[in-house]
C-alpha positions as CSV (number, residue, x, y, z in Angstrom):
1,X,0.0,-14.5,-28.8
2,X,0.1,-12.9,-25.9
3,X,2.9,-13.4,-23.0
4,X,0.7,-12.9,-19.9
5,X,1.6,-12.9,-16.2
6,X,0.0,-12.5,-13.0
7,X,1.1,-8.7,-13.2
8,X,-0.5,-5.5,-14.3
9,X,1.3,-4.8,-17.1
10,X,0.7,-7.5,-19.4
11,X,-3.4,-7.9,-19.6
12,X,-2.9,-4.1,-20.3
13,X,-1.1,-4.4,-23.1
14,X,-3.2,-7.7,-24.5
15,X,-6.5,-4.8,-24.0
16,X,-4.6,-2.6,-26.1
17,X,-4.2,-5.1,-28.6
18,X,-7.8,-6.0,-28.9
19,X,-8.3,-2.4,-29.3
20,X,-6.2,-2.3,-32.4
21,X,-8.6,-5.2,-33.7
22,X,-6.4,-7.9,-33.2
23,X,-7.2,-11.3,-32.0
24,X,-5.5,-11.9,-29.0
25,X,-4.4,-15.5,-27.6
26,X,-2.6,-16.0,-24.2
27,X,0.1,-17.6,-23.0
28,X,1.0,-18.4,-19.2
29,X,3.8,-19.7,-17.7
30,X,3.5,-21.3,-14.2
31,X,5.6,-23.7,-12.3
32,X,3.8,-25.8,-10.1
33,X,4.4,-26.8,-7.4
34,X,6.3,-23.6,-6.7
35,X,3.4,-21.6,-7.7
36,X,-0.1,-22.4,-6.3
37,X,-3.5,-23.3,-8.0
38,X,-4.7,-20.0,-7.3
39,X,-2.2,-18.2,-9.2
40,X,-3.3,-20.1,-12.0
41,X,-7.1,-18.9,-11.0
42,X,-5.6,-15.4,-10.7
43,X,-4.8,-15.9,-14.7
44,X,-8.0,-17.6,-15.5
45,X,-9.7,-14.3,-13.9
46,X,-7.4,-11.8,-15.4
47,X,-8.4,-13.5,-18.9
48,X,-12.1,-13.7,-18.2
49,X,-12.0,-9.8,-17.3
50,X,-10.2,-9.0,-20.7
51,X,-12.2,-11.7,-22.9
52,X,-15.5,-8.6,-21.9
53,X,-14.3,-6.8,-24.6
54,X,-14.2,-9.5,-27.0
55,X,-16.2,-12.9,-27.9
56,X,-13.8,-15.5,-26.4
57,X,-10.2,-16.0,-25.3
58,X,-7.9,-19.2,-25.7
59,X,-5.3,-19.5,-22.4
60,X,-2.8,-21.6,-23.0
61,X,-1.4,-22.8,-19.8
62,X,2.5,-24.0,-19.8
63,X,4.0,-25.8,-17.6
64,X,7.4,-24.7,-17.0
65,X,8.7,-26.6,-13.7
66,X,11.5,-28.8,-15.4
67,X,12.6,-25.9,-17.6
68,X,12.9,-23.6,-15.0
69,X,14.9,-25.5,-12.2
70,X,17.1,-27.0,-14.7
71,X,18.2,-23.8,-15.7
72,X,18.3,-22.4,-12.3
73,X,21.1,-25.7,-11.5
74,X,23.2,-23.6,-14.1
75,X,25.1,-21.9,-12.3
76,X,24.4,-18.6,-13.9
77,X,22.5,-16.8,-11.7
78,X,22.6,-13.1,-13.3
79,X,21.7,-14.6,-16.6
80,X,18.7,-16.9,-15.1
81,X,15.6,-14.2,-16.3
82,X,17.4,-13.6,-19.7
83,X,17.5,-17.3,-20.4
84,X,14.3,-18.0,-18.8
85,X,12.7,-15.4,-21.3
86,X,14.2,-16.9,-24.0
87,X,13.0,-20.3,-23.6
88,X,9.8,-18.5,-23.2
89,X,9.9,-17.2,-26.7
90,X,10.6,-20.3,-28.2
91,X,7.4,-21.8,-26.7
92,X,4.6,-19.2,-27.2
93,X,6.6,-19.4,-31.1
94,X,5.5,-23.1,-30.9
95,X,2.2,-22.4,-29.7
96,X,2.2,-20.0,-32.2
97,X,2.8,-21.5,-35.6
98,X,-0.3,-23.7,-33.9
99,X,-2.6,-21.2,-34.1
100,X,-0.8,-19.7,-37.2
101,X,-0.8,-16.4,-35.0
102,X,1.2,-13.3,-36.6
103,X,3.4,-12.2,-33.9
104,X,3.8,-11.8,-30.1
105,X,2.4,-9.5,-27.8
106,X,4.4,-8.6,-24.5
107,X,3.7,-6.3,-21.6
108,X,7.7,-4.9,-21.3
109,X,8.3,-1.3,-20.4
110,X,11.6,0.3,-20.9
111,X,13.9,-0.1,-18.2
112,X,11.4,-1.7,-16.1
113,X,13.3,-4.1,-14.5
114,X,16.7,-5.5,-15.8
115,X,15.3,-7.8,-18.5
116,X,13.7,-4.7,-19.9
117,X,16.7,-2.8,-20.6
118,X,17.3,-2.4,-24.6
119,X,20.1,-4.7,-24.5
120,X,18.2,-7.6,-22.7
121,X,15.1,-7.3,-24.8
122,X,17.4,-7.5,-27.4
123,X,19.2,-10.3,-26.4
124,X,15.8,-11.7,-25.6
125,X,14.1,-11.1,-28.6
126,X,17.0,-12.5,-30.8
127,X,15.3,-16.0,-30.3
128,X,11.7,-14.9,-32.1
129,X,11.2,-14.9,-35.6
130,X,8.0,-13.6,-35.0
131,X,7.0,-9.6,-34.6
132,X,7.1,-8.9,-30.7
133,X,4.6,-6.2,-30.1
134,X,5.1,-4.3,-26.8
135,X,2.2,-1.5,-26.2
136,X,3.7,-0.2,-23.2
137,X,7.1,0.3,-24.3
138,X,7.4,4.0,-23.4
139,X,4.3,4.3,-20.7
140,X,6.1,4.3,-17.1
141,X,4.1,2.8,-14.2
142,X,1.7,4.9,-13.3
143,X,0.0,5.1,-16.5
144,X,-0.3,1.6,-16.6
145,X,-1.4,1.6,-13.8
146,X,-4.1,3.7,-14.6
147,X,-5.4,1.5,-17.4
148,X,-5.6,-1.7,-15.6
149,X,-7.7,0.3,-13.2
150,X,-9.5,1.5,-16.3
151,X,-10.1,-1.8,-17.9
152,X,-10.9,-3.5,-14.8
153,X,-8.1,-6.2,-14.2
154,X,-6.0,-4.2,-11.8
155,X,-7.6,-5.7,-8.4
156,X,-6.8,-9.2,-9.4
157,X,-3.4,-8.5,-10.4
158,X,-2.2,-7.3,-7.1
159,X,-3.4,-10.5,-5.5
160,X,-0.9,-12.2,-3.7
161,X,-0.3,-15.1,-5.6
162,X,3.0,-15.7,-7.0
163,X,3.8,-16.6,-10.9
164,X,7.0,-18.3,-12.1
165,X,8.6,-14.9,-12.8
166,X,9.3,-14.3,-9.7
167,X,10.9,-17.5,-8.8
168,X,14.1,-17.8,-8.9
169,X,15.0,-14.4,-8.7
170,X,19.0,-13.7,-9.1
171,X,20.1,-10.7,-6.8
172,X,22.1,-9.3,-9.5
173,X,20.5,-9.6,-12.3
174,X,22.3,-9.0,-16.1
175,X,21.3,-6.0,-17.4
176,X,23.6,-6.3,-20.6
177,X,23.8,-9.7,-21.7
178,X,26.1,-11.0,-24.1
179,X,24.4,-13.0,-26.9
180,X,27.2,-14.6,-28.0
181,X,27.6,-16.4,-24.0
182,X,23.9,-16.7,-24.1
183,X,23.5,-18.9,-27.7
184,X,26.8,-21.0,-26.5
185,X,25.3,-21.8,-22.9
186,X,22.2,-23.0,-24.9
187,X,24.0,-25.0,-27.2
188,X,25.3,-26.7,-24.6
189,X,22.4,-27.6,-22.6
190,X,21.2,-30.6,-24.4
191,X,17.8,-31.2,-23.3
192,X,16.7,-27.9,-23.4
193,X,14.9,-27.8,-27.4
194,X,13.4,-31.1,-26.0
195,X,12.3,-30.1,-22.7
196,X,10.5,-26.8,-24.7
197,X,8.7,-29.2,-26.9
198,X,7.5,-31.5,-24.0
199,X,6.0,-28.0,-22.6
200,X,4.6,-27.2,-25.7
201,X,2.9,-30.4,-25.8
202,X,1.6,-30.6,-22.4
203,X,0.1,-27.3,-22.6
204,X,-3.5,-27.0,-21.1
205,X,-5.7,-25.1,-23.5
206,X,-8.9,-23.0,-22.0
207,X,-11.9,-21.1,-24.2
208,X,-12.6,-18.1,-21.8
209,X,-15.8,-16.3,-21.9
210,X,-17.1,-13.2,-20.0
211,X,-20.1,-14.4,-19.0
212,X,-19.3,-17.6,-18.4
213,X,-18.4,-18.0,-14.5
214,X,-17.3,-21.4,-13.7
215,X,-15.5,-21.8,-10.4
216,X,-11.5,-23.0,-9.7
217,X,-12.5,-26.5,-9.6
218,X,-14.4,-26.7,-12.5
219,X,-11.0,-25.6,-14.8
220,X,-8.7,-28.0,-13.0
């Protein structure tokens, strides 16, 4: 299963995947109405361009609106992306046992951004039972970079269109999170394993093919 975005780094590391030989199903996260149609599109695209190196590819599409803001009225700011993250573990671990996929494929890159430092994707990563697979764990930007321009989906990742990661963005965010805080806060929120299983549920599921070139309408 593979945790894709809107951004370069993850349809690199879902190519390098499918190089490996494995089977690769994504999984998007978007939070309309705060993100558009298009940035859905943008995904459809991005997934169309890596499904040329293989037959097909199933996009999951989760909606992740009510999560999101609910966390956001908190009132923990710095620790908004590590919980967000979290949640989105334990969906794409629903999806998951679905498809009886074998682990989870992610496009983090050390010390990225603050999520990305070892104790946040540790914190994060605490939640999946499942192998998390990160390709581009020790490449720094420019060598992604280089690969999305090399497999093709780097022009339609720097389109303009937002995803729900970058909603909601705290100014400072944690860069060492405490688990312990984090597993009481979501013990305490409950509606949260019931507002990840609505999502789950509601999940719009596309079969994307390379040559198959149906227009924004046409999927929604």
């Amino acid at each position: 299963m593979l945790m894709l975005s809107g951004g370069i780094d993850s349809p690199v590391a879902g190519w390098l995947a499918m190089r490996r030989g494995l089977e690769v199903e994504a999984v998007h996260f978007h939070s309309y109405p705060y993100t558009s149609e298009r940035a859905k599109q943008k995904v459809v695209d991005i997934t169309r361009r890596l499904s040329q190196y293989t037959d097909r590819i199933k996009l999951h599409l989760v909606p992740f609106t009510d999560i999101q803001t609910n966390l956001n009225d908190q009132g923990q700011e710095n620790l908004m992306i590590t919980l967000m993250r979290r949640s989105m573990f334990r969906i794409t671990e629903r999806l998951a046992s679905r498809s009886k996929a074998g682990a989870v494929i992610t496009g983090e890159s050390l010390g990225q951004v603050a999520s990305q430092t070892l104790p946040s994707l540790h914190a994060i990563g605490k939640v999946a039972a499942l192998p998390i697979l990160r390709p581009l764990i020790m490449m720094d930007k420019a060598e992604i970079t280089h690969w999305s321009e090399h497999i093709g989906t780097y022009e339609i990742s720097i389109l303009p269109y937002e995803d729900c990661c970058t909603l909601f963005v705290p100014r400072s965010p944690a860069t060492n999170p405490n688990i312990k805080v984090l597993d009481r806060m979501e013990a305490s929120m409950e509606w949260l394993e019931q507002a990840e299983e609505a999502a789950a549920e509601r999940t719009e599921t596309l079969y994307i093919r390379w040559n198959e070139k149906q227009e924004f309408d046409e999927y929604f």
